[in-house]
N, C-alpha and C positions, 0 to 999 in steps of 0.2 A: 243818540237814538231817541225819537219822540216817540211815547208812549201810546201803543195802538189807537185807546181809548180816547188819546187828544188828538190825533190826526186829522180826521176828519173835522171837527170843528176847526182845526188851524186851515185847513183847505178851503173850508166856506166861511172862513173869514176871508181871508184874502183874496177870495173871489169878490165875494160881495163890498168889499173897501175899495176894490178897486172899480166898482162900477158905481160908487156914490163921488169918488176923489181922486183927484188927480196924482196919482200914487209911485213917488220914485224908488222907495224900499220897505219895504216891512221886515224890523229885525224881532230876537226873542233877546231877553234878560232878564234876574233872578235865577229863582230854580231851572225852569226850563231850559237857560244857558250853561249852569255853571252845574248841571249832573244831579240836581238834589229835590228834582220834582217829584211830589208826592200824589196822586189823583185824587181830587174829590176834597183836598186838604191842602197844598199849594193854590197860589196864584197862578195866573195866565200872564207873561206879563211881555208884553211888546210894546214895538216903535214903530210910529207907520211915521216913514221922510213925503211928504206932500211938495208940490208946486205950487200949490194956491192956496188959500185955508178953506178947511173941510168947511161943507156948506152944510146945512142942520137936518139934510138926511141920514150924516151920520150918526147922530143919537138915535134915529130909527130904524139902522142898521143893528149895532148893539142888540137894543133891545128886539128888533126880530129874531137874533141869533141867540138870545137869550129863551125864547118861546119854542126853539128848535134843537137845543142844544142845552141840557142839564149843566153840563161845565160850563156854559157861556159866561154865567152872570161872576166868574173870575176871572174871566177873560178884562186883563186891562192895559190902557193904550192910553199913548200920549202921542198925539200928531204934532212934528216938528216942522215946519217949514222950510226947506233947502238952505235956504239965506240966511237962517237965526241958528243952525246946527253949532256954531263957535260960540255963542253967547249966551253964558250959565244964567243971565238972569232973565232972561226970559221966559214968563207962563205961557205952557202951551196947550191948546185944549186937550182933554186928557175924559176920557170914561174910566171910570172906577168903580167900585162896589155900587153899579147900579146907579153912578150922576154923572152928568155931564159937566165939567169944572174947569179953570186953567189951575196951573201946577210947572213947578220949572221940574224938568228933567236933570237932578241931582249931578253930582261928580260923582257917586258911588253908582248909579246907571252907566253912567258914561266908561265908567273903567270896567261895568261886568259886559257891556255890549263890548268893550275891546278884546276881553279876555275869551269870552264865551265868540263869539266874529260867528252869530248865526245868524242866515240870512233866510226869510223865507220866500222873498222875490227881492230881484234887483242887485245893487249892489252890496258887498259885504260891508259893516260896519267903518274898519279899515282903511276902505276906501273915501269915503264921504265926510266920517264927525271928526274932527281936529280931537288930537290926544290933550286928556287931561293931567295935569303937573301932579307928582307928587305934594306941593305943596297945596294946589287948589284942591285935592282929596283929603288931604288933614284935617285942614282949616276949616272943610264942612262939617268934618265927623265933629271934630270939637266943637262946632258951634249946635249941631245936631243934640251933643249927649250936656251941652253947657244951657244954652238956652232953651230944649226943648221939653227934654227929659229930666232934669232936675227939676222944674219950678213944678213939673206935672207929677211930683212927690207930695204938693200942698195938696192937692185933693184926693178924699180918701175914695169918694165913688167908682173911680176909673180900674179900681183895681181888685174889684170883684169880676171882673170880667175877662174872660180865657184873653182876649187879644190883647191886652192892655199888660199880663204875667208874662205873654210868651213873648211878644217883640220885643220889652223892655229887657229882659235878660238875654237873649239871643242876639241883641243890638247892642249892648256894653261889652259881652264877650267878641262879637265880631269886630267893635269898635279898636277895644282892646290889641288884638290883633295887628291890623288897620296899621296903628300910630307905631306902634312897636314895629314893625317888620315892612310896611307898606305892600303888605299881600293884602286879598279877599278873599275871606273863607268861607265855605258854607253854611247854612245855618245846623247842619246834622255834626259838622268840625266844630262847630261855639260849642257844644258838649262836652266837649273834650276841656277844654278853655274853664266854665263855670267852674268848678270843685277849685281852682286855682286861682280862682278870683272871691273865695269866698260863699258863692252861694249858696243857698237853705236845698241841701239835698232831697230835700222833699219834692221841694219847687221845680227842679229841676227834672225830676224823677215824673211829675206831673205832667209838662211837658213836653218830654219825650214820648209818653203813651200815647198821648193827643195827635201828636203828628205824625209819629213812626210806629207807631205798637197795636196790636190789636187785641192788648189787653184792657181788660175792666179800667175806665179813668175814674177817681175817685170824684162825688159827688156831694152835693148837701150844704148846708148855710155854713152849720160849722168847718169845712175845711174852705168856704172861700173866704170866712171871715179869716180863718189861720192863718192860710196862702195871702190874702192882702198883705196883714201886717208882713211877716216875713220876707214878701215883697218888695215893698216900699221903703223896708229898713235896710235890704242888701244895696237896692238903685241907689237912695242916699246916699251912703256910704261908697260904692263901688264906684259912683262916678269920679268925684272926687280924686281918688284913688288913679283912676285910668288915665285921666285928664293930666296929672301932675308926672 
């Protein structure tokens, strides 16, 4: 069940994509797929399957739905091509936090659009993108929490900042998961996961208010200089850890 408040944006998206591009599917994955959408605080996060490549009215699609639609601007999308749907390495154009980019469409998309199979026109998931290997879904987590998230421990800037605490621990505990069991969990179940992985309870505790809670989040220099260290010293450590 999609959440009243997003409907209507999902509906005049898929209206208006379909009248800039030649449009075979539009799927959902993340939250929105896999039950653990949050409003106003999740992503938006789709796949539109194309015939042709989107022509550069669709960045001005986005962005109009962006001036119409408060949730728009987490509205994000990567346009696939028909013919490229079987080939991970391929960048696809892709709108995000407000750019227009390419970006490949991950194994860990690829297995929540199998798992999640929602479709908002056309065909289901299912039908169309060739299933990914449990080994090609490994082999990215590891190289995701090996070469992306470790080295991004050298810099201490990144991790005064709310996005840089919550993925980085919510992304080792789902990784976690992941390699162990070859499930995807959500990121409200990595909860469950942290305190077993070691993490600064605090951090954690941080977190969770942010995304789920509508309690007071704790504020001020002092607790994000606390939270950094705390942070970057659990990631260090934990990847390591998950990886082996």
């Amino acid at each position: 069940m999609i959440d009243e408040a997003v409907q209507p944006l999902l509906d005049g998206f898929v209206t208006s994509v379909r009248e800039v591009a030649d449009v075979k599917a539009v799927w959902l994955h993340g939250s929105l797929a896999l039950g653990d959408y949050q409003v106003g605080r999740s992503d938006l996060d789709t796949i539109v399957v194309v015939s042709s490549p989107p022509p550069p009215a669709v960045e001005d699609m986005h962005r109009r739905l962006i001036r119409e639609y408060p949730l728009a601007a987490k509205l994000h999308c990567s346009y696939m091509a028909v013919d490229q749907l079987g080939d991970l390495t391929v960048r696809h154009p892709t709108f995000a936090h407000e750019e227009y980019f390419d970006r490949p469409v991950t194994p860990v998309t690829r297995r929540e659009l199998a798992i999640g199979n929602r479709t908002l026109f056309g065909p289901v998931p299912a039908e169309l993108l060739p299933a990914v290997t449990d080994e090609e879904l490994f082999d990215f987590v590891r190289r995701d929490l090996r070469d992306f998230w470790l080295p991004v421990t050298r810099k201490r800037g990144h991790w005064y900042n709310d996005i840089w605490v919550d993925l980085s621990l919510l992304t080792i505990a789902r990784a976690h998961v992941t390699l162990a069991t070859g499930d995807l969990i959500t990121k409200r179940a990595a909860f469950d996961v942290l305190p077993y992985l070691g993490a600064p309870a605090d951090v954690v505790e941080d977190i969770r208010r942010r995304r789920y809670g509508p309690d007071e989040v704790r504020t001020g220099m002092w607790w994000r200089h606390t939270r950094a260290g705390l942070t970057r010293r659990f990631v260090r450590a934990a990847i390591p850890a998950v990886l082996s």
